[in-house]
C-alpha positions as semicolon CSV with decimal commas, in nm:
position;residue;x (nm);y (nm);z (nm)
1;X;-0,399;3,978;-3,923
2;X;-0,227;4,235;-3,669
3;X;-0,467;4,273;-3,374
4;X;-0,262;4,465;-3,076
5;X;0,023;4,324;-2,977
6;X;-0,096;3,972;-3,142
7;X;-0,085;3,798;-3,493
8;X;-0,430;3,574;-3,541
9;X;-0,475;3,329;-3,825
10;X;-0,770;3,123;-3,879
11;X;-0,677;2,749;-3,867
12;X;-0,873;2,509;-4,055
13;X;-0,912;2,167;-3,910
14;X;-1,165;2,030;-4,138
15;X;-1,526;2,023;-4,268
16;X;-1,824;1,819;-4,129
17;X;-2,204;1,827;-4,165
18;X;-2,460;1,898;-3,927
19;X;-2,892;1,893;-3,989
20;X;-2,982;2,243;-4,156
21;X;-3,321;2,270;-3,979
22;X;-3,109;2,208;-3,623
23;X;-2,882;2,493;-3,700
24;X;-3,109;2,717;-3,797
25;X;-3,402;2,671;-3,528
26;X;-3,704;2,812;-3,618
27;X;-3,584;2,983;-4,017
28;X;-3,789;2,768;-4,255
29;X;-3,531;2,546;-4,483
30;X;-3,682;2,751;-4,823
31;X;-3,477;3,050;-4,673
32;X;-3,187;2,888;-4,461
33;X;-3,098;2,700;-4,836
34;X;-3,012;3,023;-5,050
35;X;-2,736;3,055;-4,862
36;X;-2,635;2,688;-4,746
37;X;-2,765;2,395;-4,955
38;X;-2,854;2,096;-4,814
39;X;-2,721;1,726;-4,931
40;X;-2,929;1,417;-4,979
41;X;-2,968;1,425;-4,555
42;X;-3,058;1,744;-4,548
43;X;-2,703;1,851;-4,375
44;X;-2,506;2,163;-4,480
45;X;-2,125;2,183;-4,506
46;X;-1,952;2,361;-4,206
47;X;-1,593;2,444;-4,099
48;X;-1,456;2,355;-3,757
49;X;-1,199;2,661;-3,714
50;X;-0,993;2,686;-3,483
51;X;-0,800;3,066;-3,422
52;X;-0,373;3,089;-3,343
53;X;-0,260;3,371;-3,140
54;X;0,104;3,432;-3,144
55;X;0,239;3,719;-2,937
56;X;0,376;3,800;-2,596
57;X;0,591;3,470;-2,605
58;X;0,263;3,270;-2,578
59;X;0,179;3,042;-2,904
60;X;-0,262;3,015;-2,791
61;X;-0,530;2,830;-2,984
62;X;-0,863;2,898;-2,962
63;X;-1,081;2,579;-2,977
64;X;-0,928;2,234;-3,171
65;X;-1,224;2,128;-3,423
66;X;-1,353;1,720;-3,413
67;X;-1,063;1,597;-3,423
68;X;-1,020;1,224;-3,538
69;X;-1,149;1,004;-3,306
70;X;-1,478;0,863;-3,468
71;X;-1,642;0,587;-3,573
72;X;-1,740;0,464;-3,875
73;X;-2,066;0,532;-3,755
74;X;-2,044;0,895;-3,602
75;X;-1,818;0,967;-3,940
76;X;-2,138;0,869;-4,138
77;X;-2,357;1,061;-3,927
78;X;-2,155;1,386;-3,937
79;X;-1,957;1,379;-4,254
80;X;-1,623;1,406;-4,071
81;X;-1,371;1,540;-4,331
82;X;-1,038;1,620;-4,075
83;X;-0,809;1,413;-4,235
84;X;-0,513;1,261;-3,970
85;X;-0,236;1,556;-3,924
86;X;-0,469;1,819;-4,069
87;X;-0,422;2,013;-3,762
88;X;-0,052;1,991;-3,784
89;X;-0,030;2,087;-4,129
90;X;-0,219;2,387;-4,063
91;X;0,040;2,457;-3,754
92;X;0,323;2,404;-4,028
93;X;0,236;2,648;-4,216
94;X;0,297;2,902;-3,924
95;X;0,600;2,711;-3,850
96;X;0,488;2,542;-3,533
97;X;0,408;2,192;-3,448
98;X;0,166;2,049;-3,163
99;X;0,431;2,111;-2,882
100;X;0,501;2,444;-2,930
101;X;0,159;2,551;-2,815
102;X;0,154;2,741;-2,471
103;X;-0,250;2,797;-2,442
104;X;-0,586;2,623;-2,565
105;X;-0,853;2,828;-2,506
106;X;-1,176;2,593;-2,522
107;X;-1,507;2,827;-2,566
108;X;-1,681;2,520;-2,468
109;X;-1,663;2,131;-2,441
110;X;-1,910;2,046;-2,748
111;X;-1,751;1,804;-2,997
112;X;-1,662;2,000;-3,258
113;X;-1,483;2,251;-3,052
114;X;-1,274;2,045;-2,856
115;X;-1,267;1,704;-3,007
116;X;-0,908;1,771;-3,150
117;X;-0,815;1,829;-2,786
118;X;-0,692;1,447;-2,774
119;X;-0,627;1,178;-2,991
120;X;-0,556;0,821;-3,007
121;X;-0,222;0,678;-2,966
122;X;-0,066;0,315;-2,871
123;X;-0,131;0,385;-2,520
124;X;-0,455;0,501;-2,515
125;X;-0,651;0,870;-2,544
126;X;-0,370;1,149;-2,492
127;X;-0,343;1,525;-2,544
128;X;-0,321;1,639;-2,843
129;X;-0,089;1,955;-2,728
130;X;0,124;1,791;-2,447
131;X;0,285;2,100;-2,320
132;X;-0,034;2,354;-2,310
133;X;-0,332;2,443;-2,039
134;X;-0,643;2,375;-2,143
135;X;-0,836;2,685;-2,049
136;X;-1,199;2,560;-1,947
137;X;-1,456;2,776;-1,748
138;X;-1,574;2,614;-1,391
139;X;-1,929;2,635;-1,494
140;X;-1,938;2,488;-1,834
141;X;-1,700;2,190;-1,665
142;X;-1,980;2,126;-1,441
143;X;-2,223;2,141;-1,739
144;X;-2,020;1,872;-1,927
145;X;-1,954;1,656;-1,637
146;X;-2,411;1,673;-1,608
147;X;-2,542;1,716;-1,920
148;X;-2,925;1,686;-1,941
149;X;-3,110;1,439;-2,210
150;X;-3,155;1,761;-2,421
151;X;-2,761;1,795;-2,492
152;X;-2,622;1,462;-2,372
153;X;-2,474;1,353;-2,746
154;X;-2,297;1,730;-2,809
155;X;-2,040;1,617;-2,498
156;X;-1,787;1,283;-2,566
157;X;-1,559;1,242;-2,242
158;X;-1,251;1,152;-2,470
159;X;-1,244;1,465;-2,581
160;X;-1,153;1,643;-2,231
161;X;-1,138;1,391;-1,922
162;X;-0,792;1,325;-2,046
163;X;-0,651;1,659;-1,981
164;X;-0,721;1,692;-1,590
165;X;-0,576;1,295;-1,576
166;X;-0,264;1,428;-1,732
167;X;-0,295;1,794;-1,529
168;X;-0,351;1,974;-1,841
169;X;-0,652;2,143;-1,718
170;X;-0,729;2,519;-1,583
171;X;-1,064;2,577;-1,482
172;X;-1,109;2,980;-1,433
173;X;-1,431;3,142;-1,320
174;X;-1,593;3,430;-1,486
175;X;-1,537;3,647;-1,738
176;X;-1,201;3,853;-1,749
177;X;-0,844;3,934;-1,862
178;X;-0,640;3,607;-1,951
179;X;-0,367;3,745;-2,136
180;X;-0,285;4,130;-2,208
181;X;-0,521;4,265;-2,462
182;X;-0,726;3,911;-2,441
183;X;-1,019;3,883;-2,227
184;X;-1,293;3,618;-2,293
185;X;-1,648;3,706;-2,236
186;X;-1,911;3,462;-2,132
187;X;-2,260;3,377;-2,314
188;X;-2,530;3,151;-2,195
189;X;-2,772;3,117;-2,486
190;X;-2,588;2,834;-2,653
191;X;-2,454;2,669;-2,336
192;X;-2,414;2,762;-1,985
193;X;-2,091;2,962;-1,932
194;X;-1,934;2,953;-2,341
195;X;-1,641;3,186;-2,336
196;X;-1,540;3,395;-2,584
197;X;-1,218;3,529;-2,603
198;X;-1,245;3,883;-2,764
199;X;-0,901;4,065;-2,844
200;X;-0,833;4,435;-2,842
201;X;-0,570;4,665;-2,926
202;X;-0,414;4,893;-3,194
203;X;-0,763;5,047;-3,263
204;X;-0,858;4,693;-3,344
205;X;-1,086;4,501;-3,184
206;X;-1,171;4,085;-3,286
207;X;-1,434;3,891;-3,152
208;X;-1,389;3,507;-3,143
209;X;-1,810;3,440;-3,218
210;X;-1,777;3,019;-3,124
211;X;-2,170;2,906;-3,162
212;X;-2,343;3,227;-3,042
213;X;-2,254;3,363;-3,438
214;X;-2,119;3,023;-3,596
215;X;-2,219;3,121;-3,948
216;X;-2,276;3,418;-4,172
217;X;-2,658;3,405;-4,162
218;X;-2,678;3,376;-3,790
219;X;-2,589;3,760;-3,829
220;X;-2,996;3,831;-3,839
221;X;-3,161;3,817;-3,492
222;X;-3,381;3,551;-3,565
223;X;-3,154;3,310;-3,711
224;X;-3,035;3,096;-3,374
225;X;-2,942;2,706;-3,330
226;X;-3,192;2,482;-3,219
227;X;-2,901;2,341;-3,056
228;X;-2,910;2,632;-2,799
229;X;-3,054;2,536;-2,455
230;X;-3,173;2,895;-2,404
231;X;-3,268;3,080;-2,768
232;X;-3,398;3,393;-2,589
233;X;-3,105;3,445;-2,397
234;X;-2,883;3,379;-2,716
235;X;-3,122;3,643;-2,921
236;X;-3,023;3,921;-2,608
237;X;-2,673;3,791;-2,611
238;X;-2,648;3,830;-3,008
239;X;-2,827;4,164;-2,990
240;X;-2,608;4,310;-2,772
241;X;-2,265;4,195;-2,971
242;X;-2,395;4,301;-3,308
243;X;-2,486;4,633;-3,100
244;X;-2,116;4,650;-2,990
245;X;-1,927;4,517;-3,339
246;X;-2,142;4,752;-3,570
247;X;-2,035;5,082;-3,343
248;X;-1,745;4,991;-3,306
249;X;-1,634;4,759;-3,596
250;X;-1,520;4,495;-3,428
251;X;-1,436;4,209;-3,622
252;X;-1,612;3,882;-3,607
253;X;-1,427;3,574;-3,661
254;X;-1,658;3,293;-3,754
255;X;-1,582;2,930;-3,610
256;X;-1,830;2,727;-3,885
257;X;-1,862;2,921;-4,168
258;X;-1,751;2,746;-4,505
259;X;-1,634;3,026;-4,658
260;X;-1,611;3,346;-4,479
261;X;-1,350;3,322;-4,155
262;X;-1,433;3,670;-4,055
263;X;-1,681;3,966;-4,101
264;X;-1,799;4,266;-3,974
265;X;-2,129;4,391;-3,935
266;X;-2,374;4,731;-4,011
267;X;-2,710;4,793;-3,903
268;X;-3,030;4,853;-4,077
269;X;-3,384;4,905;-4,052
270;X;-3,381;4,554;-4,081
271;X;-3,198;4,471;-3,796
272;X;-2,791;4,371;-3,866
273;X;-2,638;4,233;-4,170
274;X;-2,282;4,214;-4,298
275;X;-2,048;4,466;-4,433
276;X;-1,762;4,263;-4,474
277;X;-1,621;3,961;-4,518
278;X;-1,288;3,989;-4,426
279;X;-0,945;3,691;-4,425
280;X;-0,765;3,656;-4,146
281;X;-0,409;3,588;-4,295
């Protein structure tokens, strides 16, 4: 897909399984599973996409999925399904590998947005993208480093502490422009400072969601994580997105949705539901 001056593809790193009650807070399970059944353990299927952005001589991914780093343990736990080089493979097909990426954009340190950031090798935990910044915001990077009780298991240090030890890292501060036509926007709802990176151009206008929309149904109101440290500020944060995609129709790209990558939205008397679901390739 052709937004502005960039092309963006939806990358699919794998599938994994997370507790349907936990993503869907406070929605009772006989309405979350119409929509998302749950297995045995009452989890539901989910993607971990990650989105490319090629343009402008930069080669930028947006988040990097769980990666492969996990125990038999966690693996049972979460239903990790990223099989070894599935990252690469999906690089391949745009005819890049690993080192040819300029730019990861991480909306947020949580495992299954920035787990693929590193993986194991002879020597130890390395970056996964050798030659890229790692674009982390100041205030989430504090959040990681301190995690409370509450969110504690969402952060594993392999995942990131490697990149500032190699001097991979770029910690920015606020919301703003990081590339032409590419700013990222900041939410709080989910976790403290989650960036968003929300490109514009050509009368087109696409909104990476991360966690504050992970999923088609999260497109009510109502429908938020009980992951999120701060649900009311989410269900302000959410309100005033839908607001902005259904005026304008922006496009919403999805990060954990099994099937659709991308929607956008209309509003209702209802609140907002979708009008589209749309492919990024």
């Amino acid at each position: 897909m052709r937004i502005g001056r960039y092309d963006v593809h939806s990358i699919d790193t794998g599938r994994f399984a997370l507790d349907g009650g936990a993503m869907f807070g406070v929605v009772p399970r006989p309405l979350w599973q119409k929509t998302n059944p749950p297995d045995e353990k009452n989890r539901i299927c989910m993607a971990a996409r990650a989105l490319l952005i090629l343009g402008e001589n930069r080669r930028i991914l947006v988040d990097t999925g769980n990666g492969v780093k996990y125990s038999e343990k966690q693996t049972a736990i979460y239903r990790f399904e990223a099989p070894p080089g599935a990252a690469e493979a999906a690089l391949a097909r745009y005819g890049l590998s690993p080192g040819d990426i300029t730019d990861v954009i991480l909306t947020h340190l949580h495992f299954d947005h920035a787990g693929g950031s590193t993986l194991p090798s002879p020597s130890g935990i390395v970056p996964a993208f050798p030659n890229a910044r790692y674009v982390v915001q100041r205030d989430h990077w504090n959040a990681a480093l301190h995690p409370s009780e509450r969110d504690r298991a969402s952060f594993f240090p392999d995942d990131y502490m490697p990149l500032r030890r190699e001097g991979l890292l770029e910690l920015i501060d606020g919301e703003g422009e990081l590339f032409p036509g590419i700013v990222v926007r900041l939410f709080h709802g989910h976790t403290t400072a989650l960036q968003a990176p929300l490109i514009s151009g050509g009368g087109s206008t696409l909104l990476f969601c991360a966690d504050l929309i992970p999923m088609v149904p999260h497109v009510q109101l109502p429908w938020i994580m009980g992951y999120d440290l701060r649900p009311l500020v989410t269900l302000e944060e959410k309100r005033a997105v839908l607001t902005a995609a259904a005026d304008e129709g922006w496009i919403l790209a999805l990060e954990h949705d099994p099937q659709a990558e991308a929607v956008t939205v209309v509003r209702g008397e209802r609140g907002f539901g979708v009008d589209r679901t749309l492919s990024l390739d």
